[in-house]
N, CA, C and O atoms as a MOPAC input file, in Angstrom:
PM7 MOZYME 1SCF
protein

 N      0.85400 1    -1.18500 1     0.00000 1
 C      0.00000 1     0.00000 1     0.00000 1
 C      0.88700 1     1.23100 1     0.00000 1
 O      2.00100 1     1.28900 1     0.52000 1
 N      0.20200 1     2.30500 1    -0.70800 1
 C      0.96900 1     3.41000 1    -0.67600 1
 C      0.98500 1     4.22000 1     0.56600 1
 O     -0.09900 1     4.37100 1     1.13000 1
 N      1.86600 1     4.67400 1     0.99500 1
 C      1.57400 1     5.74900 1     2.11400 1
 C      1.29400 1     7.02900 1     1.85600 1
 O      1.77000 1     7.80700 1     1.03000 1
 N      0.29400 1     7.17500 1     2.83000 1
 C     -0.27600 1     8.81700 1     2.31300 1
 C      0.23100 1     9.85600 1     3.39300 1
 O      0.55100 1     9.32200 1     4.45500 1
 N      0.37900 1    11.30000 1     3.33700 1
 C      0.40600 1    11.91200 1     4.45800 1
 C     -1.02100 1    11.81300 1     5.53900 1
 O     -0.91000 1    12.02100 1     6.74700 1
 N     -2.25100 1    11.48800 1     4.92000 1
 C     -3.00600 1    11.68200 1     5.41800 1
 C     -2.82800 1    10.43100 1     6.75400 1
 O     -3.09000 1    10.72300 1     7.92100 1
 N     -2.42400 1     9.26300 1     6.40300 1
 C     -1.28800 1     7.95100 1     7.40400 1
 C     -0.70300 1     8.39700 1     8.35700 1
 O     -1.00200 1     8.29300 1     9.54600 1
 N      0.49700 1     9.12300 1     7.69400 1
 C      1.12400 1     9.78800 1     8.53200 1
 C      0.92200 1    10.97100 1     9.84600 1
 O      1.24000 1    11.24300 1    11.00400 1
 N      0.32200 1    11.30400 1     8.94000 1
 C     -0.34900 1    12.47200 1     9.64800 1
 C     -1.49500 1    12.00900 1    10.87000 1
 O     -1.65700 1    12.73900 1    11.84800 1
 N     -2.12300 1    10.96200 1    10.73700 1
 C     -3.04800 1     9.94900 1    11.66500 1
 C     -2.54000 1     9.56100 1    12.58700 1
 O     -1.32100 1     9.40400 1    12.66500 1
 N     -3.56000 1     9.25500 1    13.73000 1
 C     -3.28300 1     8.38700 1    14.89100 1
 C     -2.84400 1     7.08300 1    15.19900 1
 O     -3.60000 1     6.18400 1    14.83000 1
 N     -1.71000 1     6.72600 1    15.83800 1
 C     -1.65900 1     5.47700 1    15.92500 1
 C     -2.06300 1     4.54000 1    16.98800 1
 O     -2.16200 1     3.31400 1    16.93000 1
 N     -2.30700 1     5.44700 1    18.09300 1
 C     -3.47700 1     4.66900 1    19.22200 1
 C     -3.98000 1     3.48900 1    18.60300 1
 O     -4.30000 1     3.51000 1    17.41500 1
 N     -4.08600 1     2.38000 1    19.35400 1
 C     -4.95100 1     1.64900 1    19.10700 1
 C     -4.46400 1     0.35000 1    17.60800 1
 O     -4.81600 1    -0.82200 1    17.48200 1
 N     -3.69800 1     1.07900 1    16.83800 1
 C     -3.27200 1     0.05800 1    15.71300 1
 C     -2.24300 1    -0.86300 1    16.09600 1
 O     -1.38500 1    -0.67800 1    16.95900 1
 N     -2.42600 1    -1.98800 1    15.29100 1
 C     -1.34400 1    -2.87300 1    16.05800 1
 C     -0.38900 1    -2.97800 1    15.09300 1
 O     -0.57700 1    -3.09700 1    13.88200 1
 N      0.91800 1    -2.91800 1    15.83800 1
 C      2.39600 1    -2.70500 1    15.52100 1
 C      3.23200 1    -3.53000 1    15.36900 1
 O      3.05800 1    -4.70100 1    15.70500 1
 N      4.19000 1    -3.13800 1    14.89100 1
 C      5.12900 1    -5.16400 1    14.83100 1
 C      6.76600 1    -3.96900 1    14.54000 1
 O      7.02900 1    -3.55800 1    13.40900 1
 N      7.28200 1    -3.75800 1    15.26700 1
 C      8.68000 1    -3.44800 1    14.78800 1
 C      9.76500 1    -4.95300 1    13.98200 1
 O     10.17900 1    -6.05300 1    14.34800 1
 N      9.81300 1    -4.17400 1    12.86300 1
 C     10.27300 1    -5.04000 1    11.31500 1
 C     12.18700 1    -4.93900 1    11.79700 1
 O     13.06900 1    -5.79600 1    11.85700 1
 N     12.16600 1    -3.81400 1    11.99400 1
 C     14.06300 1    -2.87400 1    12.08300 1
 C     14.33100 1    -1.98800 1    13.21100 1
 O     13.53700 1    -1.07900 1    13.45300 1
 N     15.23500 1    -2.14100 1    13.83100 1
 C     15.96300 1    -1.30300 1    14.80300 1
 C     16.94300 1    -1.30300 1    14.65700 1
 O     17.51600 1    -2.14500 1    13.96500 1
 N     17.91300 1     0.32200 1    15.68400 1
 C     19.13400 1    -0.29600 1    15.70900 1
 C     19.36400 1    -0.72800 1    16.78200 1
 O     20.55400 1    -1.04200 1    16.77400 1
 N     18.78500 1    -1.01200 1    18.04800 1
 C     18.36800 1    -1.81700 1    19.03900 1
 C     17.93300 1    -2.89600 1    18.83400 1
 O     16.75300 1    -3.12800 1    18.57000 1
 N     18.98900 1    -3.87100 1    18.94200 1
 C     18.57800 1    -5.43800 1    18.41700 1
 C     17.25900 1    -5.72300 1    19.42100 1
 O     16.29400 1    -6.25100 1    18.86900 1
 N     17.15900 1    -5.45600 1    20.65600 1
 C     16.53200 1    -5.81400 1    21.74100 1
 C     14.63600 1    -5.70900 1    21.30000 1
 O     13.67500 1    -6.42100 1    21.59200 1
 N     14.80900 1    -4.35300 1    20.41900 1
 C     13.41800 1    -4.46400 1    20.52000 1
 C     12.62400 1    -4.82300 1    18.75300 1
 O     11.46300 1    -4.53400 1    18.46400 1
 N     13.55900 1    -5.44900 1    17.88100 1
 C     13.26900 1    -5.93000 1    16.75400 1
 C     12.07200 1    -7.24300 1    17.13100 1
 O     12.47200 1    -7.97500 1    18.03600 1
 N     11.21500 1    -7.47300 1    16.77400 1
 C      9.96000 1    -8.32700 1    16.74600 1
 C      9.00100 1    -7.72700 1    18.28300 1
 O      8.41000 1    -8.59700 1    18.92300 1
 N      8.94100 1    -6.66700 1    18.63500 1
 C      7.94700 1    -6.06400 1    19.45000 1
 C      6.96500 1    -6.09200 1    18.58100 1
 O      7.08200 1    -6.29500 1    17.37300 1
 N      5.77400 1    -5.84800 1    19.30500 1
 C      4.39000 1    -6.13100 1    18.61000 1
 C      3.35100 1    -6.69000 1    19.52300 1
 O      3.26100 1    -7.69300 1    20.23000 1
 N      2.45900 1    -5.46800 1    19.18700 1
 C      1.44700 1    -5.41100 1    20.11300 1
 C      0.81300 1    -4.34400 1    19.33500 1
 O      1.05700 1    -3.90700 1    18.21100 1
 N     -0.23100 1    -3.97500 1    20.38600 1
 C     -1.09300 1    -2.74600 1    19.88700 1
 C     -0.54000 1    -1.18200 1    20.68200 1
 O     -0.63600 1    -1.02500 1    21.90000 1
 N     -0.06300 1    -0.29400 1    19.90100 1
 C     -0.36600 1     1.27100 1    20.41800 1
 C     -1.31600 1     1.55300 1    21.38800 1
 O     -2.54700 1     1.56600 1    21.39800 1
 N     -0.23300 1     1.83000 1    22.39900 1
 C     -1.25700 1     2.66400 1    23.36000 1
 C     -0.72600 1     3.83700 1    23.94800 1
 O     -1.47200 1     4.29300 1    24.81400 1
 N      0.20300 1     4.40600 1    23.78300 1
 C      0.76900 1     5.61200 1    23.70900 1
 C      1.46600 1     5.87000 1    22.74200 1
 O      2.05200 1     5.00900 1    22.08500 1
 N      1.50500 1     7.20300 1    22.49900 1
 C      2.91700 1     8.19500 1    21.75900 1
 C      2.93000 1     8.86700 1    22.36900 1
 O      2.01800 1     9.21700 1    23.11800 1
 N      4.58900 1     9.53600 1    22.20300 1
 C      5.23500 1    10.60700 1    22.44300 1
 C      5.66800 1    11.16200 1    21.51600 1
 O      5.29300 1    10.72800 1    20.42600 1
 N      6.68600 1    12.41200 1    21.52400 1
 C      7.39200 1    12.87500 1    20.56800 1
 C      8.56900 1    12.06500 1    19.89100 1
 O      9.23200 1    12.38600 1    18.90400 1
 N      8.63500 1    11.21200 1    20.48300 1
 C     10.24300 1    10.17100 1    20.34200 1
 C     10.14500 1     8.89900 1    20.12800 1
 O     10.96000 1     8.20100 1    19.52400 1
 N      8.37300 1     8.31200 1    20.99500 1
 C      8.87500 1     7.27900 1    21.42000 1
 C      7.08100 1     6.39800 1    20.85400 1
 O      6.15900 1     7.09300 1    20.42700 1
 N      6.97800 1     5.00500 1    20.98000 1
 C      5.69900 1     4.02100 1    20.60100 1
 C      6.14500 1     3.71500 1    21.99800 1
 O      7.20400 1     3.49800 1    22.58800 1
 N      4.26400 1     3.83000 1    22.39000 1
 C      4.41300 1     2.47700 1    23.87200 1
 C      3.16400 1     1.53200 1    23.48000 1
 O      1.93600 1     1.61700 1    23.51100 1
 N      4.31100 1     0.41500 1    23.02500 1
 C      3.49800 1    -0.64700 1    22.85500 1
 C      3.19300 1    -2.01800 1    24.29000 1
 O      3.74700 1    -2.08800 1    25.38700 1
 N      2.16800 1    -2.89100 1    23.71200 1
 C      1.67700 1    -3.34400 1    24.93800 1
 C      2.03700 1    -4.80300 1    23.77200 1
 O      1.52400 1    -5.18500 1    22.72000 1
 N      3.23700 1    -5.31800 1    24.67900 1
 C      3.80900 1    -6.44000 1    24.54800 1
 C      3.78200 1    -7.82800 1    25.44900 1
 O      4.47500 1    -7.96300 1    26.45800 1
 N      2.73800 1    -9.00000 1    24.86000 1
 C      2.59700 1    -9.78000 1    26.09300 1
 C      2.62300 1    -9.31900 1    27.29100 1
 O      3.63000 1    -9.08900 1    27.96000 1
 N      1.53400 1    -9.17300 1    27.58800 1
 C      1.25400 1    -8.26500 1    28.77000 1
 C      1.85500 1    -7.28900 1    29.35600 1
 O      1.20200 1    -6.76400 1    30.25800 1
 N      3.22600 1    -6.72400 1    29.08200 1
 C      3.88300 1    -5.97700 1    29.28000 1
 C      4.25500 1    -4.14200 1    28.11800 1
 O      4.42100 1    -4.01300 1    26.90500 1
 N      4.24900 1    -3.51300 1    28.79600 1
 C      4.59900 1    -2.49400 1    27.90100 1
 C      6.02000 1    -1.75800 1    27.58400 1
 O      6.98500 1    -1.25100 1    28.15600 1
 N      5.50000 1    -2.03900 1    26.29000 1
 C      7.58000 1    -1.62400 1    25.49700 1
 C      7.61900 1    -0.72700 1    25.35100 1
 O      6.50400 1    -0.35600 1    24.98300 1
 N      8.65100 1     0.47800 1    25.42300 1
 C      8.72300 1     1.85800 1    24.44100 1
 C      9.82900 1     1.76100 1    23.48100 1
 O     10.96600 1     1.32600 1    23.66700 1
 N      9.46400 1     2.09200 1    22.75800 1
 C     10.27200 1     1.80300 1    21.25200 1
 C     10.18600 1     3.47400 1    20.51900 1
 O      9.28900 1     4.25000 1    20.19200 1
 N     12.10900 1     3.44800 1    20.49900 1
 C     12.32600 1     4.51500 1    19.66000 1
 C     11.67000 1     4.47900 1    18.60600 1
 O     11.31400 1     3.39200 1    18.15100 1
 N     11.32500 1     5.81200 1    17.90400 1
 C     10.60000 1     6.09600 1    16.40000 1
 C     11.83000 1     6.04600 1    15.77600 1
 O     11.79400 1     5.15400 1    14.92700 1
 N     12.93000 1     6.61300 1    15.81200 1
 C     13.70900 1     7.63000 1    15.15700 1
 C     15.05200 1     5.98800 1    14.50900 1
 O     15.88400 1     5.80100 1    13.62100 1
 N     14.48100 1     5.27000 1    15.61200 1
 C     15.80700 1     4.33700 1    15.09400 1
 C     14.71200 1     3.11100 1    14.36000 1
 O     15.44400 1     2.75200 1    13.43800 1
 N     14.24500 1     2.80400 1    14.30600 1
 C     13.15200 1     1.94900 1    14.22500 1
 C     12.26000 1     1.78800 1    12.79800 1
 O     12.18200 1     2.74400 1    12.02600 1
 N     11.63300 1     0.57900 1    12.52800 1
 C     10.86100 1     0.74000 1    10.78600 1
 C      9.72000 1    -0.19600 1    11.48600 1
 O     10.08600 1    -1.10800 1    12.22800 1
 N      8.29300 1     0.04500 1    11.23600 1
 C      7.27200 1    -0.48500 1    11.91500 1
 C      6.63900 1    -0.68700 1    10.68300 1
 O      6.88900 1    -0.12100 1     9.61900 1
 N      5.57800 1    -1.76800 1    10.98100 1
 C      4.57600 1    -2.25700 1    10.15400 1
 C      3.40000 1    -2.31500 1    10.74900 1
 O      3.21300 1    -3.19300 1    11.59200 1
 N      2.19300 1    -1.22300 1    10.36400 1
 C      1.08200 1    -0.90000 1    11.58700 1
 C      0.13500 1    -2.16500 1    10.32600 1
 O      0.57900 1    -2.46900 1     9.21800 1
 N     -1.26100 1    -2.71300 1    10.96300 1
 C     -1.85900 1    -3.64200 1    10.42500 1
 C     -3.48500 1    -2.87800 1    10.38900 1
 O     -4.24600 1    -3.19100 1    11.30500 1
 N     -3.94200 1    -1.96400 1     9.40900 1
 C     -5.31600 1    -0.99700 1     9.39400 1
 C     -5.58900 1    -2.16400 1     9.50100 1
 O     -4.99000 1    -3.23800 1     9.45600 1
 N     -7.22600 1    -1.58300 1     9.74900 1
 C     -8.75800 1    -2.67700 1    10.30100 1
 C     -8.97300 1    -3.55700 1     9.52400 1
 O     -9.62600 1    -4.58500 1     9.70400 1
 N     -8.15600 1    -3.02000 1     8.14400 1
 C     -9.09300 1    -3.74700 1     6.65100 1
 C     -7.96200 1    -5.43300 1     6.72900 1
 O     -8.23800 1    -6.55800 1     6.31100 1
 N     -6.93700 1    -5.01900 1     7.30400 1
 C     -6.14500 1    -6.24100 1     7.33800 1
 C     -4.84500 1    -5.90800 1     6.65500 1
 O     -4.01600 1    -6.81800 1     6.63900 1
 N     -4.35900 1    -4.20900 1     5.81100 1
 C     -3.49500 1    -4.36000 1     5.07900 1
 C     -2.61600 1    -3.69500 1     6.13500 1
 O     -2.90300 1    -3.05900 1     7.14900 1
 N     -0.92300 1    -4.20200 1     5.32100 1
 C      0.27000 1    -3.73500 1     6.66900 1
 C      0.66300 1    -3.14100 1     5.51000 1
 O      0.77800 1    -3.31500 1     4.29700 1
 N      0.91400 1    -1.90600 1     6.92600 1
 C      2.18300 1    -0.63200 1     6.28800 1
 C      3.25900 1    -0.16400 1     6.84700 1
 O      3.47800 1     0.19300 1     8.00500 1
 N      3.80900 1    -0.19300 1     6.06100 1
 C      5.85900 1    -0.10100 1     7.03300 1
 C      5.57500 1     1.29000 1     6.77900 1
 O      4.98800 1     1.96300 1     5.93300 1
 N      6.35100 1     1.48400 1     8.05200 1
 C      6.44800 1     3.33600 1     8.08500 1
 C      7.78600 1     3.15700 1     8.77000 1
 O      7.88800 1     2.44800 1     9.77100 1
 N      8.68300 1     3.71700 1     8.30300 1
 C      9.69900 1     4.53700 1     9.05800 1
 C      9.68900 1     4.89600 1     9.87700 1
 O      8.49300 1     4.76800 1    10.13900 1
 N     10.30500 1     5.55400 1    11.08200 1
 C     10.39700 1     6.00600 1    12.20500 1
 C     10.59100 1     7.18800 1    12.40300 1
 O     10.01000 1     7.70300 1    13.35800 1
 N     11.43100 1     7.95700 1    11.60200 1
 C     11.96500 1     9.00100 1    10.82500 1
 C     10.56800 1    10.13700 1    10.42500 1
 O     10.29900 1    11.30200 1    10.71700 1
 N      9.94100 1     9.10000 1     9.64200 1
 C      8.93800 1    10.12600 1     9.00000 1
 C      7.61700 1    10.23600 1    10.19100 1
 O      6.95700 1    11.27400 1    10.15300 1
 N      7.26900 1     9.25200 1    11.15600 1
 C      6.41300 1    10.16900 1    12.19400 1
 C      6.87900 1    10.31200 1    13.47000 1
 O      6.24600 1     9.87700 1    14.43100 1
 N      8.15400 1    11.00300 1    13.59600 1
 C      8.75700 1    12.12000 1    14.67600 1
 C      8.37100 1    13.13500 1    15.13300 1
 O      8.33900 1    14.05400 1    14.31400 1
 N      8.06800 1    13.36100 1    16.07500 1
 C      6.96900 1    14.74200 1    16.50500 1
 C      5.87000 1    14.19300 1    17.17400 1
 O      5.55600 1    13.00500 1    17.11000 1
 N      5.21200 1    15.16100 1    17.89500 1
 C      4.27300 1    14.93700 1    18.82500 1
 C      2.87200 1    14.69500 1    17.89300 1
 O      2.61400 1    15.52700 1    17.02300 1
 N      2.21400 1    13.83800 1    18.04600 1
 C      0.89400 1    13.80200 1    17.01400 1
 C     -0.01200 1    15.02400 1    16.58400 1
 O     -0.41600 1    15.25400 1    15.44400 1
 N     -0.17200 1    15.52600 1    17.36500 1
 C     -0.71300 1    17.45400 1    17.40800 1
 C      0.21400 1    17.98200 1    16.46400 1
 O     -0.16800 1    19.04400 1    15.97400 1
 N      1.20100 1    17.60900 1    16.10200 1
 C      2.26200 1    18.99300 1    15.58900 1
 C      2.46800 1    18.20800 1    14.07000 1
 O      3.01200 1    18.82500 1    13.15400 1
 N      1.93500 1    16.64000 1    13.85900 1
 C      2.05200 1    16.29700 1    12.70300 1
 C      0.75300 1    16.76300 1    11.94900 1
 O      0.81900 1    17.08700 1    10.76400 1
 N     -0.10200 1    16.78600 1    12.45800 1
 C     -1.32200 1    17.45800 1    12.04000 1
 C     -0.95300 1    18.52400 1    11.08500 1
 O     -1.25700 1    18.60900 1     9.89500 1
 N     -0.04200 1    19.55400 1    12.02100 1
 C     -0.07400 1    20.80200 1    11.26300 1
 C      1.45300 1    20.85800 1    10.11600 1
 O      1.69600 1    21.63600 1     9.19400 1
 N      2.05900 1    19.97900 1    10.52900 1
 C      3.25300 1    20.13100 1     9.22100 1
 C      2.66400 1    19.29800 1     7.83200 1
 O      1.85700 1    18.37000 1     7.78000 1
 N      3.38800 1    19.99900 1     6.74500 1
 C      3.74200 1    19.18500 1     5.81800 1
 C      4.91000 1    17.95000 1     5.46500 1
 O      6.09300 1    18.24800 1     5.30100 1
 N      4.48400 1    16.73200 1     5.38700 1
 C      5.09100 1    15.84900 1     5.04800 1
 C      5.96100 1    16.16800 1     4.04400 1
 O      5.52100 1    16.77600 1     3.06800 1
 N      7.00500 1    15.89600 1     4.10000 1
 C      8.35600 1    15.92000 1     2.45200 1
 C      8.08500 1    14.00400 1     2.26800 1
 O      8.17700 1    13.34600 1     3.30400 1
 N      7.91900 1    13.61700 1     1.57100 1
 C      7.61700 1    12.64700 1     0.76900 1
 C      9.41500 1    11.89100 1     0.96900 1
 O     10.54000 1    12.32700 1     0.72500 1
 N      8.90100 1    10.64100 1     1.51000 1
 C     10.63800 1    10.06100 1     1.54200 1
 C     10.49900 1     8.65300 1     1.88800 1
 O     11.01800 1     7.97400 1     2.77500 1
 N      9.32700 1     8.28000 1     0.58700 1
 C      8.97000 1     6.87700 1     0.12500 1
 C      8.69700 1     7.18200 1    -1.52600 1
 O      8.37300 1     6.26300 1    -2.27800 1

């Protein structure tokens, strides 16, 4: 699937996550569902436990409702969710 800003620009509460790449070997195959962001960071809910996982080092594959997975970079949603709202995306897919 293509990525849109309108993706990017969206919430990730609630979608479930699977980190694909890190440069933290430790947290490569996390995966669970979003239940926080920060400006920096995913707090995912990992077998009963909750992970925080850098954005910035990191390549995720969120799974929409419909069933399709999308790798997103880490890179491209940096920033507090409020503040992606209001920027423009530079395209770097």
């Amino acid at each position: 699937m293509n990525i849109t800003s309108a993706f990017v620009q969206g919430e990730f509460i609630g979608l479930q996550a699977k980190v694909v790449e890190s440069s933290n070997a430790d947290t490569v195959g996390i995966s669970g569902i979003v239940i926080d962001e920060t400006r920096n960071t995913l707090l995912v809910r990992h077998k009963d436990a909750d992970k925080m996982v850098v954005k910035d080092s990191s390549v995720f594959h969120f799974t929409m409702s419909d069933g399709t997975i999308v790798e997103v970079d880490g890179k491209v949603i940096l920033g507090r969710p409020e503040d992606r709202l209001k920027k423009k995306i530079k395209r770097r897919w």
